[in-house]
C-alpha positions as CSV (number, residue, x, y, z in Angstrom):
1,X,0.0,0.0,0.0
2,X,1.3,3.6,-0.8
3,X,1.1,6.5,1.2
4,X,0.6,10.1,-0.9
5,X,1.4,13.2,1.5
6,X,0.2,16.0,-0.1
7,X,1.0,19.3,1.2
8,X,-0.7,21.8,-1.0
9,X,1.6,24.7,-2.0
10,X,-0.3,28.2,-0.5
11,X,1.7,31.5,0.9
12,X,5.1,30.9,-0.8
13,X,5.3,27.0,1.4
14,X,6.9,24.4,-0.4
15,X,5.1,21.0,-1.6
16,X,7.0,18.1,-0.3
17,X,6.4,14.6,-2.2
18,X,6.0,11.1,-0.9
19,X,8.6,9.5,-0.2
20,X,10.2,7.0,-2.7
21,X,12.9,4.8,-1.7
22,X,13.5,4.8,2.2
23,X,16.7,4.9,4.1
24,X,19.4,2.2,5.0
25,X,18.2,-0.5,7.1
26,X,20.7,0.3,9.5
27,X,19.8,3.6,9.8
28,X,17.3,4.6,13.1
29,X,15.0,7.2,13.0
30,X,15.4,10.7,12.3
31,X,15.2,13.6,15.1
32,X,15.1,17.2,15.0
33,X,17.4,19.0,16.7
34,X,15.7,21.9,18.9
35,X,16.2,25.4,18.4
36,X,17.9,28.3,20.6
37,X,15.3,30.5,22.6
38,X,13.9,32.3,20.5
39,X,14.8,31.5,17.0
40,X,13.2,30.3,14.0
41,X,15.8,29.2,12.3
42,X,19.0,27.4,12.2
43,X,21.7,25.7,10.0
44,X,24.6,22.9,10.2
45,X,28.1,23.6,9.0
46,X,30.2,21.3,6.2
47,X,32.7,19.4,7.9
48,X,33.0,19.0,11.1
49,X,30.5,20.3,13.5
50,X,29.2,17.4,15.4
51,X,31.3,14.9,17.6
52,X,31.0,12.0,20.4
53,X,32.9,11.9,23.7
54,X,33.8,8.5,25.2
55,X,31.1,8.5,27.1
56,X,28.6,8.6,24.3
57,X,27.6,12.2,24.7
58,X,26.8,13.6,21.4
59,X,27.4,17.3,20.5
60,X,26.4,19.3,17.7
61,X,27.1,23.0,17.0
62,X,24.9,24.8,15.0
63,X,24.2,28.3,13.3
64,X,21.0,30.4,14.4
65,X,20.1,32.2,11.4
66,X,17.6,34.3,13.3
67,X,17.3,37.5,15.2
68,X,20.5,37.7,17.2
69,X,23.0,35.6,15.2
70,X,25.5,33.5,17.0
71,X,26.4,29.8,17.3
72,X,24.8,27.4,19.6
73,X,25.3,23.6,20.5
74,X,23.4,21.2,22.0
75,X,24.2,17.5,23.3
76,X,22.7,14.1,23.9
77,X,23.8,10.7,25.2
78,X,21.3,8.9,23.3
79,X,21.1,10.5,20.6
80,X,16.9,10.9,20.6
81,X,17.0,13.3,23.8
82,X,19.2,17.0,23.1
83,X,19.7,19.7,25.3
84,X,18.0,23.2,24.9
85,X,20.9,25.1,22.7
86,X,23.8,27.1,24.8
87,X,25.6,29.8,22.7
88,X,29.3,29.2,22.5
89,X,30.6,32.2,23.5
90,X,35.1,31.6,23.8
91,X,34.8,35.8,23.9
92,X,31.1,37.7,23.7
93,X,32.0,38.9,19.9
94,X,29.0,39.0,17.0
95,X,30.1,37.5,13.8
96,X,32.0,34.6,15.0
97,X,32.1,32.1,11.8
98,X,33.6,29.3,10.4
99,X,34.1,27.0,13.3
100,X,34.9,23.7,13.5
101,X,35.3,21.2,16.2
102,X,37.0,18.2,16.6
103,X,37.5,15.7,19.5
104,X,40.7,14.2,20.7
105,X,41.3,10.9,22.1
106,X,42.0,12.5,25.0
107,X,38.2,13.3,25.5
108,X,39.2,17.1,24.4
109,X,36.8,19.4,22.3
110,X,39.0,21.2,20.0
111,X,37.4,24.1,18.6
112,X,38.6,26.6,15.4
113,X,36.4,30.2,14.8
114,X,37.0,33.1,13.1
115,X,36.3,37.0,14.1
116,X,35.0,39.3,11.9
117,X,37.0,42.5,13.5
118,X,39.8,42.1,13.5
119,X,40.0,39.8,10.6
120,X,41.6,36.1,12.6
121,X,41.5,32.6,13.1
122,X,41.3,31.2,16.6
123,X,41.4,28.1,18.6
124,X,39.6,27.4,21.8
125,X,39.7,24.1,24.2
126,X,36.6,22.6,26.0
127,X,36.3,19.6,28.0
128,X,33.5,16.9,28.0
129,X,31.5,18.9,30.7
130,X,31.7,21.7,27.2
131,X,33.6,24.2,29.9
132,X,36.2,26.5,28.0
133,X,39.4,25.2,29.3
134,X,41.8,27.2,26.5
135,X,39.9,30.9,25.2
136,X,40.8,32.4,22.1
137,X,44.2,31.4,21.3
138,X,45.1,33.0,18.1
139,X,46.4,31.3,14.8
140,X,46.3,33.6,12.0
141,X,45.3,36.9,11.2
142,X,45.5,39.6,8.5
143,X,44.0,37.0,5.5
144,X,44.6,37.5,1.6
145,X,41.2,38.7,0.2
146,X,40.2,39.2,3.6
147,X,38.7,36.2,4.7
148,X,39.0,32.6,6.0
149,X,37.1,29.7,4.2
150,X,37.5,26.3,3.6
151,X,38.4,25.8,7.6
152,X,39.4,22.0,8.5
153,X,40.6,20.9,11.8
154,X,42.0,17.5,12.7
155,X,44.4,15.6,15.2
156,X,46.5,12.8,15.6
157,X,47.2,10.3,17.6
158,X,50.5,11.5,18.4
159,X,48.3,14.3,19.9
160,X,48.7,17.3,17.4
161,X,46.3,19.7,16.2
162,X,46.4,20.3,12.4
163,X,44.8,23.2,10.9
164,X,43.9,23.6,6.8
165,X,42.0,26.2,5.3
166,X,42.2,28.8,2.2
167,X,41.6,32.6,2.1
168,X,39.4,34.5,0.1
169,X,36.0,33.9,-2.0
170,X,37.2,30.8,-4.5
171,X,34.3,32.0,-7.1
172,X,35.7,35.2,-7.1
173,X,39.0,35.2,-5.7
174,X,42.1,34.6,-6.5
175,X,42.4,31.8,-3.3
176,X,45.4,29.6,-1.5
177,X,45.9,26.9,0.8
178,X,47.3,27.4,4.7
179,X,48.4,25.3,7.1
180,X,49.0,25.7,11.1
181,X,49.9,23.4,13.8
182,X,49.8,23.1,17.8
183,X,51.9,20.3,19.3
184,X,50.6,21.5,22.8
185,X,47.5,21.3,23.0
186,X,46.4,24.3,21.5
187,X,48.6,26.7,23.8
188,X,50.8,28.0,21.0
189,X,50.0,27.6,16.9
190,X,52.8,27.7,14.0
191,X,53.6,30.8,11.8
192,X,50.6,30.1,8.8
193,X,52.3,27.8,6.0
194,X,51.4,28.8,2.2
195,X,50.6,25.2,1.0
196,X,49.6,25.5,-2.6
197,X,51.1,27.7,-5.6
198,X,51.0,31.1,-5.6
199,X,50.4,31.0,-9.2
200,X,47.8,33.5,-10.0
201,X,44.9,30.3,-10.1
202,X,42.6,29.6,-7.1
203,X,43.0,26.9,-4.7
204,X,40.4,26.3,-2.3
205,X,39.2,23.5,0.3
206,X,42.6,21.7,1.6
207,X,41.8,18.4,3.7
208,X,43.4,15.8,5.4
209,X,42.2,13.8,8.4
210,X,44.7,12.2,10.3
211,X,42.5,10.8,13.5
212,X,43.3,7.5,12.8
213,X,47.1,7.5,12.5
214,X,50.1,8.4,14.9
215,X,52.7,8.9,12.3
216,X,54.5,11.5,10.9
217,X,54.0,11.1,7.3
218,X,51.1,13.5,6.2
219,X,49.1,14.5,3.0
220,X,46.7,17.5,2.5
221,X,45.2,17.4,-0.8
222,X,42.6,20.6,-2.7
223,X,40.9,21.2,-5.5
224,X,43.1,23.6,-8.2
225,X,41.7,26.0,-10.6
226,X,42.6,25.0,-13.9
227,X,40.1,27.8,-15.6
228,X,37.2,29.6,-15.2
229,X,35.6,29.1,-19.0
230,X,34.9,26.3,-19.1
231,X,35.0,26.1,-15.1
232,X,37.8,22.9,-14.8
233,X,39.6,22.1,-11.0
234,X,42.4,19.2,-10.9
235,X,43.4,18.2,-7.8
236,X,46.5,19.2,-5.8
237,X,48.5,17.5,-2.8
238,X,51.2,18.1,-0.4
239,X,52.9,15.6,1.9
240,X,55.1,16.1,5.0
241,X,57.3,13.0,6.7
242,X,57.9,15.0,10.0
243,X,54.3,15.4,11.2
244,X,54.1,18.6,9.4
245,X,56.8,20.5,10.5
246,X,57.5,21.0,6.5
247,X,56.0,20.1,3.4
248,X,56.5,18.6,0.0
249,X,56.0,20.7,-3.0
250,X,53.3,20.6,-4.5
251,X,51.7,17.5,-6.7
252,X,48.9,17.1,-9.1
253,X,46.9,14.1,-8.9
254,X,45.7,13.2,-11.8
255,X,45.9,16.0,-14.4
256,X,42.7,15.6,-16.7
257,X,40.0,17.7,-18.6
258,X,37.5,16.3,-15.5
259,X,36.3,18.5,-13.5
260,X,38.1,17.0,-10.4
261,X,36.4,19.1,-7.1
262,X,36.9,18.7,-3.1
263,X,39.2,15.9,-1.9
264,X,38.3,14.4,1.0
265,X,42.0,12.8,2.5
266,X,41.6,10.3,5.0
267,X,45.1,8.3,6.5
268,X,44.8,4.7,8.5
269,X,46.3,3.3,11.0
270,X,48.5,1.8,8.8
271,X,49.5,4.3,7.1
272,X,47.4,4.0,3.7
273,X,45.9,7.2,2.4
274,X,42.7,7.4,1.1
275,X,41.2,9.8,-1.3
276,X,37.4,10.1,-2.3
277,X,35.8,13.3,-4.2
278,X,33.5,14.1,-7.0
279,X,34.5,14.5,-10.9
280,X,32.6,14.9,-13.9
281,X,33.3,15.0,-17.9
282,X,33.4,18.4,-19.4
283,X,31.1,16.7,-22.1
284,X,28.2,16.1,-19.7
285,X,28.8,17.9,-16.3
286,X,25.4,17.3,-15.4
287,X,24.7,13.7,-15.6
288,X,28.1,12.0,-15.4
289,X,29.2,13.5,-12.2
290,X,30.3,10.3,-9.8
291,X,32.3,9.5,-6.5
292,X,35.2,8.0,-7.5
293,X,38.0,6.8,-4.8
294,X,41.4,5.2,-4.4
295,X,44.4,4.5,-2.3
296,X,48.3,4.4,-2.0
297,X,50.5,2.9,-0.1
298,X,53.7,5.0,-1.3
299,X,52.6,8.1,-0.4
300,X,51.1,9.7,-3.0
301,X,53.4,7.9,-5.7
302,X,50.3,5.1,-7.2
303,X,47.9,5.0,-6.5
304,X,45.2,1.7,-6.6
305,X,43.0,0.2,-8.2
306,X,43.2,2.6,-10.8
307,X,45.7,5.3,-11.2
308,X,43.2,7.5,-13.0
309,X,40.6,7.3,-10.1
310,X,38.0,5.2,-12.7
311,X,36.9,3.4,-9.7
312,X,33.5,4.3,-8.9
313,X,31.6,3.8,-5.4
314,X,28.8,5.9,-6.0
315,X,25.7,4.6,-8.0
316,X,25.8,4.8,-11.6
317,X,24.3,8.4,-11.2
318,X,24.6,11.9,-10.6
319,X,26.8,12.0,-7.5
320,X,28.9,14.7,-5.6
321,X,30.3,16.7,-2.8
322,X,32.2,13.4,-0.9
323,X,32.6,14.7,3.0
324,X,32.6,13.3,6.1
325,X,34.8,10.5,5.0
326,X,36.7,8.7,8.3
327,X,38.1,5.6,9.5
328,X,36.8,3.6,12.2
329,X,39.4,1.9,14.7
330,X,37.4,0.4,16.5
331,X,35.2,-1.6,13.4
332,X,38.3,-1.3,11.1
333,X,35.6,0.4,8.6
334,X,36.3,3.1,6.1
335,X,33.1,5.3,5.5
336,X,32.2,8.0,2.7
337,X,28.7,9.9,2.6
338,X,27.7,12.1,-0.5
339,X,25.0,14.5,-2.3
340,X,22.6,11.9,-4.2
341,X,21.1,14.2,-7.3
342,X,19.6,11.0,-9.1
343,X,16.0,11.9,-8.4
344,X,16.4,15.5,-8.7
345,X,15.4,15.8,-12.8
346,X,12.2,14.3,-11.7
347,X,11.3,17.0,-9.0
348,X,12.3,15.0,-6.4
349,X,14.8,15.9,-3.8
350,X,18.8,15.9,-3.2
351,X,19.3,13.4,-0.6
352,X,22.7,12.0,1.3
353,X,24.5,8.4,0.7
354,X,27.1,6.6,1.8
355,X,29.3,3.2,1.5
356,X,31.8,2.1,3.4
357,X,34.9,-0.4,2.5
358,X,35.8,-3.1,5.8
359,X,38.8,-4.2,3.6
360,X,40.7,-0.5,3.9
361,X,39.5,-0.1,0.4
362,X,39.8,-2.9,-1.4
363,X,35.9,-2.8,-2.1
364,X,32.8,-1.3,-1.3
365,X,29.8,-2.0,0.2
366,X,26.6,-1.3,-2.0
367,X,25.4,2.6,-1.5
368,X,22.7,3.3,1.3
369,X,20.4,6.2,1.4
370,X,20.4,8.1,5.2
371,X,17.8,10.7,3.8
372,X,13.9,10.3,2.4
373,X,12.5,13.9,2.6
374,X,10.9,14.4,-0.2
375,X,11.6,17.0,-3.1
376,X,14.1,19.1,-0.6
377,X,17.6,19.7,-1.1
378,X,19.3,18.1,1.9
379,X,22.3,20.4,2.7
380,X,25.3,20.7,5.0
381,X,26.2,16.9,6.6
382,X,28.7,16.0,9.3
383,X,29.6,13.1,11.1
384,X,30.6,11.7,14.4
385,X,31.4,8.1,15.5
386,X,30.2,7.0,18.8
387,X,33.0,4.3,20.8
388,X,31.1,1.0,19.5
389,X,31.3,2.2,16.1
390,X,28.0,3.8,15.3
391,X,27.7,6.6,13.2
392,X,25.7,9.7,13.7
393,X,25.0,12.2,10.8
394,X,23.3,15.5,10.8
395,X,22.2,17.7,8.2
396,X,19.8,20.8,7.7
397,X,16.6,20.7,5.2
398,X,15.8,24.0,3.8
399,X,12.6,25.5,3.4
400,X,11.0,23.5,6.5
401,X,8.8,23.7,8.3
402,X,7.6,27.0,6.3
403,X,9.5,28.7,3.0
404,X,12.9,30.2,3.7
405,X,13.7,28.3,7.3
406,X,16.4,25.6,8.1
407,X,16.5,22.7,10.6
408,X,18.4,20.2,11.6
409,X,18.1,16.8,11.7
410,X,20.3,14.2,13.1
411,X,20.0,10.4,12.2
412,X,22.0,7.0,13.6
413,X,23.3,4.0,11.9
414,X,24.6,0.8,13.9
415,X,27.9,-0.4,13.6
416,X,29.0,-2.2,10.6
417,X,28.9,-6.1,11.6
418,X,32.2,-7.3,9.6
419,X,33.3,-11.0,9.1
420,X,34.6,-13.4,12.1
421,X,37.8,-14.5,11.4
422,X,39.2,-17.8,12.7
423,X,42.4,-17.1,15.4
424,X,46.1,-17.1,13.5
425,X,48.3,-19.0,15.5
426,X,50.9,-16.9,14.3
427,X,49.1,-14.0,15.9
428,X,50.6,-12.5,19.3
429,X,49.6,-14.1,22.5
430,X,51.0,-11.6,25.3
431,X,52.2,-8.5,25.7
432,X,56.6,-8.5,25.9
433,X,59.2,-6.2,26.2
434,X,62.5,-7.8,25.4
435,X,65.8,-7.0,26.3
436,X,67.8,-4.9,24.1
437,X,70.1,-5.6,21.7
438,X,73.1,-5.6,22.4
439,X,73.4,-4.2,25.5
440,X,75.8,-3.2,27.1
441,X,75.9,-1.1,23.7
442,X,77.1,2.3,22.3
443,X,75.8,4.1,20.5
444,X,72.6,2.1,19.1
445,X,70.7,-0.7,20.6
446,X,67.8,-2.4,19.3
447,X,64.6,-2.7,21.5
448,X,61.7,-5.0,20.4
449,X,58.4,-5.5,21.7
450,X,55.3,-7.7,21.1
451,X,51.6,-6.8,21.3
452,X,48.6,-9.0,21.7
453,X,46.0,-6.8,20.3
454,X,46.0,-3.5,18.9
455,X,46.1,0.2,20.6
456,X,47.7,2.9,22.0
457,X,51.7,2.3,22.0
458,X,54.3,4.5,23.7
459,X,57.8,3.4,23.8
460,X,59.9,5.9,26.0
461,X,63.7,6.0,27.6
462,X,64.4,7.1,30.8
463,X,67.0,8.1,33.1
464,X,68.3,7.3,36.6
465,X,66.2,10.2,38.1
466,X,63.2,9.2,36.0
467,X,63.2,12.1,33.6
468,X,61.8,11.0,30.1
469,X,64.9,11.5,27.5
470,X,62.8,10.3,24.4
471,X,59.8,8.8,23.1
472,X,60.4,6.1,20.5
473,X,57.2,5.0,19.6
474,X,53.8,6.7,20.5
475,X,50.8,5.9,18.1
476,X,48.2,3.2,17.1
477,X,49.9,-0.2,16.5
478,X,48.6,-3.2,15.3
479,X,49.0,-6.8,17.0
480,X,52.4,-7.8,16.5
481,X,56.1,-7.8,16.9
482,X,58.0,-4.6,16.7
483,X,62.0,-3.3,16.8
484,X,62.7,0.1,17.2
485,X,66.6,1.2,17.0
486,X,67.8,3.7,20.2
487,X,70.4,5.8,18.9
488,X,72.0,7.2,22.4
489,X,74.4,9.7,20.7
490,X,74.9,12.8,22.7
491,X,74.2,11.4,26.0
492,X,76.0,10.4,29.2
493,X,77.3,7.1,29.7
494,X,75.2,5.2,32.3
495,X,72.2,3.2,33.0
496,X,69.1,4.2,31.3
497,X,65.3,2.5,31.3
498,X,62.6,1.8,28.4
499,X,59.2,1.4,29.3
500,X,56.6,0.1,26.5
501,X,53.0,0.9,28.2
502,X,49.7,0.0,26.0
503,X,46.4,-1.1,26.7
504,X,46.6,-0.3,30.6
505,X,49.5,-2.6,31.0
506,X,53.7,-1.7,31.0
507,X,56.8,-2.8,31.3
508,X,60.2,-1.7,31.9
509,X,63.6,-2.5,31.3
510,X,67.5,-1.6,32.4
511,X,69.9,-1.1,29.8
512,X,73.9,-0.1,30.0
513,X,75.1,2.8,27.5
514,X,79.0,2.2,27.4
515,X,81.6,5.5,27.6
């Protein structure tokens, strides 16, 4: 049996049609996010506005466009329930824009803005009660083309903050790539790196996630104007092997007559990068435009299954805008979510996908719908991941409940079951820290260790009165067996200590540096 909703169209209010194809069947059910006191009116932001603390308490930041401006959040721990919205308020200035948020594994809300007056891009620090622990800490200031856009925060598991973003209006402006990092917490930010050519063409909408991964080697890839008649973007990318300290010249991806448009840049635990965005022929921009995706392993240098990105994981239809793309430890799954525009030609609505790969890319699941409203044009998704794996997306619908108002809604999907595997023998059955190699030694020794199960790694040496002289290893590992090489030039002669702690347990170990 069908069910017709007719809403007839009266006073400038928009007719919404039945709904035609339902959602996921892991999906739940939708909920609207409530509004701040006394608006009408509010609106999501791309990227990253929405995240989940350990203890499964969900926030959301959101835009009011009503009478009085600002930005609000609002949190729930079960995702059904929120709070009545609390402007964010680092400093009591109007015009604050551009923020985004990101939590640490730490349990620390990282948040990015931007002022209006002066013209500057700031960082401030909550914890999970949402109390400002670090106001208004600045990162840049003075912009080209006055104004920040494109703003993308991350971390990594080696506990740095990594700011991306570009300056200026990209349809209108001459615009180029930045790059800041904190490796403190937020307390202090590096001098603003110029990232992409300073060519005279527009570069706009730098990404790289890094929440996964606690190495050093890096890529930030954006979307490079090529020209403006016919409108054509390739695909740009930078890498950095100290954590981003420096970076690489710059690299184009896959130089084509494609549109190619905004990279999303996701690296794993082990160290693969992932790249997912839209592209389209110039011969039929409308109804070829697709997802397309691929991988490397050599950072940057091939890139698989098909060095010209042919490999398609959206439906054979029109497809763009890939965001929110992130990979899950705790499942091992690799997710994606993307604009739908299949049934738009039809009057029906824009609507959000997504697929997800349990194989770090080697395939794909089939594409899932997350959104049934009707004819509306769903706008502005984020993501978060909750500890168990679930994911939680939001995203505004425009001209609801009544012509020219926004709300947010906010929908849950249950982890992604993957495949039982029988035990390996071969895999790791305790936790070990062995003695080092050779020891008594100078000036290198060889530690190894052996995990049972992956996590958290740190790997540090010590000295007699306890002080920490370096940190060999400290990021996600995998189960296994691992040697590290200590290189002790420079210090005193004398008895030193290693401790390997992960997963709540330690251990330490004495080793003898000869004169």
């Amino acid at each position: 049996m069908y069910r017709y909703l007719l809403i007839v169209l009266v006073s400038g209010l928009m007719s919404v049609v039945s709904a035609q194809h339902g959602v996921g069947a892991g999906w739940g059910d939708r909920v609207e996010l409530p509004l701040p006191q006394g608006s009408n009116s509010v609106r999501g932001f791309l990227y990253k506005n929405s995240v989940a603390f350990s203890n499964n308490k969900r926030v959301i930041f959101m835009n009011n466009e009503d009478t009085g401006g600002g930005i609000y959040y609002t949190y729930s721990y079960d995702g059904k329930t929120w709070s009545d919205p609390v402007q964010f308020k680092p400093v009591n200035i109007p015009g604050i824009n551009s923020t985004k948020i990101y939590r640490d594994n730490r349990d620390r809300l990282h948040v990015v803005w931007a002022r209006p007056k002066p013209k500057a891009l700031y960082y401030t620090q909550m914890d999970s009660a949402l109390n400002v622990v670090i106001d208004s800490m600045r990162i840049a200031s003075s912009p080209r083309n006055n104004s920040y856009n494109g703003v993308y925060l991350t971390a990594d598991l080696n506990d740095r903050l990594h700011v991306m973003w570009h300056e200026g209006d990209s349809k209108t402006e001459i615009t180029e790539c930045y790059y800041s990092r904190s490796t403190d917490s937020g307390e202090s930010w590096s001098a603003p790196q110029l990232i992409s050519k300073d060519d005279g063409k527009a570069s706009a909408f730098p990404r790289g996630q890094f929440g996964a991964y606690g190495g050093d080697s890096l890529m930030i890839a954006w979307r490079d104007n090529v020209s403006f008649s016919p409108e054509n973007w390739d695909l740009h990318f930078v890498t950095s092997t100290d954590g981003g300290v420096s970076w690489s010249e710059v690299t184009n991806l896959n130089s084509s007559s494609d549109f190619q448009g905004d990279p999303d840049v996701v690296v794993d635990p082990g160290g693969r990068i992932h790249m997912v965005y839209h592209q389209y022929p110039q011969s039929d921009p409308y109804n070829g435009m697709r997802i397309v995706y691929g991988y490397s392993d050599d950072f940057g240098k091939s890139w698989k299954p098909s060095p010209q990105f042919k490999n398609v994981i959206s439906d054979d239809s029109r497809s763009e805008l890939a965001e929110g793309t992130h990979y899950q430890i705790s499942t091992g799954t690799l997710w994606t979510f993307w604009k739908d525009e299949s049934e738009r030609k039809g009057g029906g609505g824009i609507n959000i996908k997504a697929a997800y790969s349990t194989d770090r890319g080697e395939s794909w699941s089939t594409p899932e719908y997350i959104t049934d409203f009707g004819n509306s044009p769903i706008g502005f998704k984020a993501i978060l991941v909750l500890p168990d794996g679930s994911v939680g997306l939001n995203y505004e619908v425009p001209n609801y409940p009544d012509s020219g108002l926004y709300r947010i809604f906010y929908r849950e999907r249950t982890p992604v079951v993957t495949a039982i595997k029988e035990p390996d023998v071969r895999q790791p059955r305790s936790f070990t820290l062995a003695q080092n190699s050779p020891n008594p030694f100078n000036p290198s020794t060889v530690l190894s260790f052996t995990l049972k199960r992956a996590g958290e790694v740190r790997l540090s040496v010590y000295d007699v009165r306890g002080r920490r002289i370096k940190t060999l290893v400290r990021g996600w590992k995998n189960a296994g067996v691992y040697r590290v090489t200590f290189e002790a030039g420079g210090l005193a002669a004398g008895v030193y200590y290693y401790r390997l702690v992960s997963g709540g347990e330690s251990m330490v170990k004495k080793m003898i540096l000869l004169p």
